[in-house]
N, C-alpha and C positions, 0 to 999 in steps of 0.2 A: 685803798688800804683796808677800808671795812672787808670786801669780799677778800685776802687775804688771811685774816683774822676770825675770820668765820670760819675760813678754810681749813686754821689749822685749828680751829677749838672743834670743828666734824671729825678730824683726822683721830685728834688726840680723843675724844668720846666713844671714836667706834675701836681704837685699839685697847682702849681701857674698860671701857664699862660693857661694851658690847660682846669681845674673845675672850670667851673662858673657857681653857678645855674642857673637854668632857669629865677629865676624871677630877676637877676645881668645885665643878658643879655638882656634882655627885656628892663630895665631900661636905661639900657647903649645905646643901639640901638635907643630910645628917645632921649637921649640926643646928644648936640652939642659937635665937637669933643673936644674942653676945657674942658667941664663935665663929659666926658666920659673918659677922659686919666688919670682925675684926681680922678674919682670913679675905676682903676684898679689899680694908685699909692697906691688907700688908700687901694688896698684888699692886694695888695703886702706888702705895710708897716706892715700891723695887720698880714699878715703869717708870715715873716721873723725870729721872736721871735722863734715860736713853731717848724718851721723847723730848724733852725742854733739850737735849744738844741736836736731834735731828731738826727741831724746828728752829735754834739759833742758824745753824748752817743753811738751812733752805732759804731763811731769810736773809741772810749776808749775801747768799747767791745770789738772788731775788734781785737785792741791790746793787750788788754787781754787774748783773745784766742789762739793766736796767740803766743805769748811767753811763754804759759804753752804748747803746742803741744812738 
């Protein structure tokens, strides 16, 4: 259960904190660090949604798999 949860705390860190387009980073490096902390909150906010439903589903599967074996 641990190396699952690791799994998905690696997953969800390199989709969030790690991909930022080119032109995120461009924009962010312009900006003052207020504006900048607050344009990564906002990329963070808008992933949050579509990762926490990929990672319920994977883990339902997970589960599902798992008790039919």
């Amino acid at each position: 259960m641990k190396r699952i949860i690791l799994s998905c705390l690696f997953i969800v860190f390199h989709f969030v904190a790690l991909s930022q387009c080119a032109m995120c980073t461009k924009t962010a490096a312009s900006l003052d660090d207020k504006s900048a902390k607050g344009l990564n909150t906002g990329i963070i906010y808008l992933a949050f949604m579509p990762l926490t439903l990929i990672i319920f589903i994977g883990v339902k599967w997970w589960k599902s798999n798992k008790d039919s074996i």
